[in-house]
C-alpha positions as a Python dict, from the first residue, in 0.01 Angstrom:
ca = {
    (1, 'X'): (0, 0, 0),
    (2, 'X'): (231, 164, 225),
    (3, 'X'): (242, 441, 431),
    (4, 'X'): (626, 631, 419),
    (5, 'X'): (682, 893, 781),
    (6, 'X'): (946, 1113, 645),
    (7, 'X'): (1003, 1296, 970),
    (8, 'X'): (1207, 1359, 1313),
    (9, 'X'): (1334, 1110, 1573),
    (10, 'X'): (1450, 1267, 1900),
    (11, 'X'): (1487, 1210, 2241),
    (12, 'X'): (1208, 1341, 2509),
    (13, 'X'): (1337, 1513, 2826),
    (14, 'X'): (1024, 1621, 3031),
    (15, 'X'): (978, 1871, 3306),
    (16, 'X'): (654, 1838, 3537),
    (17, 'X'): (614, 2235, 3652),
    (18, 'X'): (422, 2429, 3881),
    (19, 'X'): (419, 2696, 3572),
    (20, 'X'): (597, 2750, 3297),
    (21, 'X'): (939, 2918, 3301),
    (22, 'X'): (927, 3297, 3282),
    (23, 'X'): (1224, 3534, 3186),
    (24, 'X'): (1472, 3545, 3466),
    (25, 'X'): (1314, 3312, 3671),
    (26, 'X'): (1471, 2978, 3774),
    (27, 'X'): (1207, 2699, 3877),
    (28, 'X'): (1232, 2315, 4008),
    (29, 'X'): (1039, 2061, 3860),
    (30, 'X'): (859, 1808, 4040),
    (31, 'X'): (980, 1497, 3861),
    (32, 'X'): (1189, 1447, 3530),
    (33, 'X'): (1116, 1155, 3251),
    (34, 'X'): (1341, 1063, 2969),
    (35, 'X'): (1103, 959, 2618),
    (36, 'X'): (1139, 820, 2318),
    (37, 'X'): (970, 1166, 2089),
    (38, 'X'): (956, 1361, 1808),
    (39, 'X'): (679, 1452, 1538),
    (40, 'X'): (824, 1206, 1303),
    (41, 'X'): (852, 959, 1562),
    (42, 'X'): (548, 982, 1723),
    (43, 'X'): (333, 971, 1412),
    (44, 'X'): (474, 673, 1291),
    (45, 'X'): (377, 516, 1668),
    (46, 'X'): (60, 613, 1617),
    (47, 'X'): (22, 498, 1214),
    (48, 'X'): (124, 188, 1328),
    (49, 'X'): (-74, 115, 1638),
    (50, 'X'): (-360, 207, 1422),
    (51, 'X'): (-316, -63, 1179),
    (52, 'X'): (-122, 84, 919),
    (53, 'X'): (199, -61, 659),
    (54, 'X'): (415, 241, 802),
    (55, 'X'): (807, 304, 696),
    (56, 'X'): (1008, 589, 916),
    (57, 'X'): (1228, 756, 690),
    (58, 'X'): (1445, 948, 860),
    (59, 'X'): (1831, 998, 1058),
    (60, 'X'): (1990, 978, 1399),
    (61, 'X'): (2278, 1034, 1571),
    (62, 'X'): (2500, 958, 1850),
    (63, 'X'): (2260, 766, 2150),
    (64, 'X'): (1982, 749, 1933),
    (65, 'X'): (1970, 329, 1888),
    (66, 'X'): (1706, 287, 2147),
    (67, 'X'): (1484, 516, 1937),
    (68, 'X'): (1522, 259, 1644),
    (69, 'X'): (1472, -24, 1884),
    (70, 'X'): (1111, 152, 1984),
    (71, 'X'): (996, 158, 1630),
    (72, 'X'): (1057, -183, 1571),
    (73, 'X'): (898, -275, 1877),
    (74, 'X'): (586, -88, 1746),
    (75, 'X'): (619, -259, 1387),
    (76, 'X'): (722, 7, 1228),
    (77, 'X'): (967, -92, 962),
    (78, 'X'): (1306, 171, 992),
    (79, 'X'): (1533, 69, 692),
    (80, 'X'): (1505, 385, 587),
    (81, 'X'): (1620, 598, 853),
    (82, 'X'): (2007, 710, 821),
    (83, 'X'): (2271, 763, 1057),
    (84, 'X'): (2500, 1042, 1112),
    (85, 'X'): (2826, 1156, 1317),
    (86, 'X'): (2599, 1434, 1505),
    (87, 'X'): (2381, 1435, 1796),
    (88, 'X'): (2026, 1275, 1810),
    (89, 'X'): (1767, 1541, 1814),
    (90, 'X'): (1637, 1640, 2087),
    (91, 'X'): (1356, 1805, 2285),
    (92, 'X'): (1299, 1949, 2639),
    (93, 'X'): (955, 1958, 2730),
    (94, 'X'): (827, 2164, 3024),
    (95, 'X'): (409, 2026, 3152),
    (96, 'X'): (195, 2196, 3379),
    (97, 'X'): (-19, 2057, 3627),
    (98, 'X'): (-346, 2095, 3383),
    (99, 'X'): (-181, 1878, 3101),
    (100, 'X'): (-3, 2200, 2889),
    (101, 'X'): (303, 2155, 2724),
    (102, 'X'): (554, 2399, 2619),
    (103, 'X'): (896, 2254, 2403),
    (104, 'X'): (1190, 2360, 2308),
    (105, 'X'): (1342, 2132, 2009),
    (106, 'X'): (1684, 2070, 1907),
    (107, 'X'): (1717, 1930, 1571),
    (108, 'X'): (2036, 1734, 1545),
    (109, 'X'): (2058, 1480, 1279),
    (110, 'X'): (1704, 1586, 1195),
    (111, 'X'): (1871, 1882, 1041),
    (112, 'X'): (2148, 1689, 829),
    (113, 'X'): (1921, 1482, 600),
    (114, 'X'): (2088, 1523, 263),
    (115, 'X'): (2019, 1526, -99),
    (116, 'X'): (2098, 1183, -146),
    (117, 'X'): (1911, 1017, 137),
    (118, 'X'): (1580, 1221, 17),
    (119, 'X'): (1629, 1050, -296),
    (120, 'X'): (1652, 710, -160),
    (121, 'X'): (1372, 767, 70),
    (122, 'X'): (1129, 869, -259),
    (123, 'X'): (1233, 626, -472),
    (124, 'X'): (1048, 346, -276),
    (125, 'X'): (752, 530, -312),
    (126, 'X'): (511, 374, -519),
    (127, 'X'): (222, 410, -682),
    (128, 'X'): (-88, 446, -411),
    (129, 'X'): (138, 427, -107),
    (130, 'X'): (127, 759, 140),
    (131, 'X'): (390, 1022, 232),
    (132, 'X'): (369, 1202, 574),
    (133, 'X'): (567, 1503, 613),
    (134, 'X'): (627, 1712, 938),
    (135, 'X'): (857, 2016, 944),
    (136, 'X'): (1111, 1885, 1222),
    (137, 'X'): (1358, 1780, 908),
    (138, 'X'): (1549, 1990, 675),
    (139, 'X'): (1513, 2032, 308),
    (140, 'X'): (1067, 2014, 291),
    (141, 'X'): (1097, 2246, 6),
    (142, 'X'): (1337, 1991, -185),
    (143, 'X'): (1108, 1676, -64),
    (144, 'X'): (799, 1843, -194),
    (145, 'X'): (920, 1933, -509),
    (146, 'X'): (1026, 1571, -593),
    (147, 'X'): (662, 1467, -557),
    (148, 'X'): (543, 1656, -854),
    (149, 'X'): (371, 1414, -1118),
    (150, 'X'): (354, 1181, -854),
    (151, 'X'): (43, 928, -829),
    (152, 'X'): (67, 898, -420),
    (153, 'X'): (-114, 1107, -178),
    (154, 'X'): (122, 1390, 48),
    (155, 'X'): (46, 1485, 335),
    (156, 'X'): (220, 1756, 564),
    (157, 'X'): (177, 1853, 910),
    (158, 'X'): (379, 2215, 965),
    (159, 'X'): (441, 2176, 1304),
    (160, 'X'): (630, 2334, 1435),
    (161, 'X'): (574, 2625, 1260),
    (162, 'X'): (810, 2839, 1072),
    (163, 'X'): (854, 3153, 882),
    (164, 'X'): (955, 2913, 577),
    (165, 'X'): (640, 2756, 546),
    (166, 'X'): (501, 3070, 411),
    (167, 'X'): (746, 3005, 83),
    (168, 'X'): (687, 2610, 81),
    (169, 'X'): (486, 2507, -240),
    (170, 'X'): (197, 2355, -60),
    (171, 'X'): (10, 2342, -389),
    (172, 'X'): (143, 1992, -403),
    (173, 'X'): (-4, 1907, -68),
    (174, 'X'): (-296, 1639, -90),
    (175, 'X'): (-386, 1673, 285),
    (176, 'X'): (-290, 1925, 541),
    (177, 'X'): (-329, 1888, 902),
    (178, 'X'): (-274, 2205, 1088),
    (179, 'X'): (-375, 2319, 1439),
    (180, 'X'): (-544, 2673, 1494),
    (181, 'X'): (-226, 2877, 1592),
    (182, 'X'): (-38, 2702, 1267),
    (183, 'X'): (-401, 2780, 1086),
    (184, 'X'): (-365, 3150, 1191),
    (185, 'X'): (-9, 3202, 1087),
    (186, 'X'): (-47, 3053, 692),
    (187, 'X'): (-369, 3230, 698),
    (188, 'X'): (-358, 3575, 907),
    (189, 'X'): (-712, 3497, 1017),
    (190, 'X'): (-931, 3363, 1310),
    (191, 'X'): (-998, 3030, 1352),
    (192, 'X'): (-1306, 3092, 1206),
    (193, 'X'): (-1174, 3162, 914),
    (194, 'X'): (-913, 2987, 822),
    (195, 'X'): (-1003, 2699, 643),
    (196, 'X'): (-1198, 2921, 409),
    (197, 'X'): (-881, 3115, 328),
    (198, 'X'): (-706, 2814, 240),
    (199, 'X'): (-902, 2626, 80),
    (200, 'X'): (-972, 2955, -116),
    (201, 'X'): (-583, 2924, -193),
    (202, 'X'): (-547, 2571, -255),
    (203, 'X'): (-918, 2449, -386),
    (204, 'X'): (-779, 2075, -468),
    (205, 'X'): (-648, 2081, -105),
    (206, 'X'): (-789, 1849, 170),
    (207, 'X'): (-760, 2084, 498),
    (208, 'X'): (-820, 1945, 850),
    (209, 'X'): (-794, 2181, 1174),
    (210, 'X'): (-771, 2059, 1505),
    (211, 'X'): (-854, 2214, 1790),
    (212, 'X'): (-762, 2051, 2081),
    (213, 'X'): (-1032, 1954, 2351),
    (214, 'X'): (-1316, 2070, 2075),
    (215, 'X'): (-1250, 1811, 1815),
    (216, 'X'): (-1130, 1857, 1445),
    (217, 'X'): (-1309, 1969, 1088),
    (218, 'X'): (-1232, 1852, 749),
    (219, 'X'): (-1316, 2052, 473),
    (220, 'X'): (-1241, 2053, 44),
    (221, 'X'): (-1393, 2162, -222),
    (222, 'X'): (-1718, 1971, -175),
    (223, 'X'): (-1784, 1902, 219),
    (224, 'X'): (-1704, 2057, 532),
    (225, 'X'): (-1725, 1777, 860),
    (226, 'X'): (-1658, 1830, 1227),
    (227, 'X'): (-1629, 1601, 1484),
    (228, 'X'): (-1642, 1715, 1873),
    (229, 'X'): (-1342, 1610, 2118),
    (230, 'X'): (-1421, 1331, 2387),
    (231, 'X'): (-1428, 1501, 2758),
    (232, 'X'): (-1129, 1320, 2944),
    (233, 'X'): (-940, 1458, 3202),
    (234, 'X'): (-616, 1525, 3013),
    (235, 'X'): (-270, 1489, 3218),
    (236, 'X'): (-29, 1582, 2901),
    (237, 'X'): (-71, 1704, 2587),
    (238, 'X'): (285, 1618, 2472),
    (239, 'X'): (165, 1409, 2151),
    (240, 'X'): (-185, 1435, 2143),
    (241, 'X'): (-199, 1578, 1769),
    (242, 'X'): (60, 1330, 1629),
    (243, 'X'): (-172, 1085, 1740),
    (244, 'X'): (-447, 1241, 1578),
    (245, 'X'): (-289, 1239, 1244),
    (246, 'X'): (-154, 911, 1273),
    (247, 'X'): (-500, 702, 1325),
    (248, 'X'): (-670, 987, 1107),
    (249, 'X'): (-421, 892, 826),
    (250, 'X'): (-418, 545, 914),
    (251, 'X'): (-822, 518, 855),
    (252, 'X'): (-826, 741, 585),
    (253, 'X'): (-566, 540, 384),
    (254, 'X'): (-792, 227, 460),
    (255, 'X'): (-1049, 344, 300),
    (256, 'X'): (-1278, 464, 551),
    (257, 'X'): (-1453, 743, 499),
    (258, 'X'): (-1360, 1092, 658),
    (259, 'X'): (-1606, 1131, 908),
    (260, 'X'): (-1500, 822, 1058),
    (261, 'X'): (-1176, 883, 1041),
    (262, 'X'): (-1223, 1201, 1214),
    (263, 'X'): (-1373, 1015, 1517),
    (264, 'X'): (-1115, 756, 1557),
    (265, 'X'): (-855, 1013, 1500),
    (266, 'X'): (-990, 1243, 1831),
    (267, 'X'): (-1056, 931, 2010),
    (268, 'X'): (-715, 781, 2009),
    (269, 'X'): (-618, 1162, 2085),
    (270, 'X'): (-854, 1185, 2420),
    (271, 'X'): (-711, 879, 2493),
    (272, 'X'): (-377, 990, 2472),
    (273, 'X'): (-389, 1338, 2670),
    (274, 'X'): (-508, 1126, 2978),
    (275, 'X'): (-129, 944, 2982),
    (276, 'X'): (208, 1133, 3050),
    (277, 'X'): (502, 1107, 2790),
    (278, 'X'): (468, 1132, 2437),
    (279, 'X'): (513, 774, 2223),
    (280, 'X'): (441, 611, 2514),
    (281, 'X'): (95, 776, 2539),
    (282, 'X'): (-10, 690, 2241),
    (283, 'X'): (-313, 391, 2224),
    (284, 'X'): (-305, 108, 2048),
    (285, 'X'): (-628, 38, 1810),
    (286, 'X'): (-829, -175, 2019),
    (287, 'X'): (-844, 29, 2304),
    (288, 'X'): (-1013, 333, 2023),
    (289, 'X'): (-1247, 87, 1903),
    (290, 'X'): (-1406, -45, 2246),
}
């Protein structure tokens, strides 16, 4: 069994603040870092670390080797990731002194994935093995569609969010992993509500909601679990949800069940918050499990 990351690869460029930019104003940072990043990227980190069989599918562009280079070095396997004429994608990342991020994303050769390549990306799918989706790459709708009468599990992340998502057919969604402000914009509601009014709208859906510092709840058709956050003292919160879905996926395609999964998943994710950067944040499985 393997677990395919169809998703983004960029490059990181991140701002320590005093505040977040405002309109008009102009602001110094206190010290710059260059990262390997991405959604795509950073949940494939964090699949492998935890353990997991994990294939990035995916494309970059000009000065984006070193990203490949950082996959491999984290055992993820990247025969499947593309390369085109275009820029690398890219992010800029601004942090505040309590650990906030806020990020502008540039999608580069994120954005170019074509017809073709999505085909030869599914096509190694087999039966049992795991697709991870993100919205940071173009053509979701297409890539979704392909998976119909398929015997593997989907799962999609819609971060970051976009008006599209609304007319994506998430029907064909096994698992979706959503945080409360992605929650509230599928959903119109409070987090209180939200994954009643999805799983309402997609009963053979499996729905988790995270919610930062306070932990994450599952819920389908037959159970509802939540497991509390760990208290750290959190530094950046640049990746701290791909590395919740990564172990989370990663245990859950091992076969544990979900309420364990749910505790390694915000485990490795305290862990995370307390380190600056994004991939390079990210724990590996032993330091979850002691």
């Amino acid at each position: 069994m393997k677990i395919i990351n169809f998703g983004s690869l960029n490059i990181d460029h991140v701002y320590q603040v005093e505040h977040f930019v405002q309109p008009s104003e102009t602001i110094a940072s206190s010290d710059y870092q260059m990262h390997c990043g991405g959604k795509g990227l950073n949940q494939s980190i964090a699949l492998a670390r935890a353990g997991a069989n994990v294939y990035h599918a995916g494309k970059i562009g000009r000065g984006g080797e070193h990203l490949l280079t950082k996959l491999s070095e984290a055992g993820v396997d990247t025969t499947l990731i593309t390369t085109g004429e275009g820029p690398t994608g890219h992010a800029i990342i601004q942090v505040s002194p309590d650990g906030e991020n806020s990020i502008i994303v540039e999608g580069g050769a994120n954005r170019t994935i074509t017809s073709s390549e999505v085909d030869r990306v599914l096509s190694t799918i087999s039966d049992n093995d795991w697709l991870v989706l993100q919205n940071e790459i173009n053509d979701i709708s297409l890539i979704l569609e392909a998976t119909i009468n398929r015997s593997y599990s989907v799962v999609f992340n819609p971060a970051p969010m976009t008006p599209d998502i609304q007319h994506l057919p998430l029907e064909l969604v096994d698992i979706l992993i959503i945080n409360e402000v992605e929650g509230a914009t599928l959903t119109e509601h409070q987090p209180s509500a939200i994954l009643d009014s999805l799983l309402k709208k997609y009963p053979a859906m499996k729905i988790i909601l995270t919610s930062g510092k306070f932990g994450a709840t599952y819920v389908d058709k037959n159970q509802r679990i939540h497991q509390e956050g760990f208290k750290v003292e959190a530094i950046d919160t640049t990746a701290a949800g791909d590395t919740f879905i990564g172990f989370f996926i990663a245990s859950l395609s091992s076969g544990l069940q979900v309420n364990e999964a749910l505790r390694i998943g915000c485990r490795a994710s305290s862990i995370c918050v307390t380190r600056p950067g994004a991939a390079d944040s990210i724990p590996f499985i032993d330091e979850v499990y002691e």
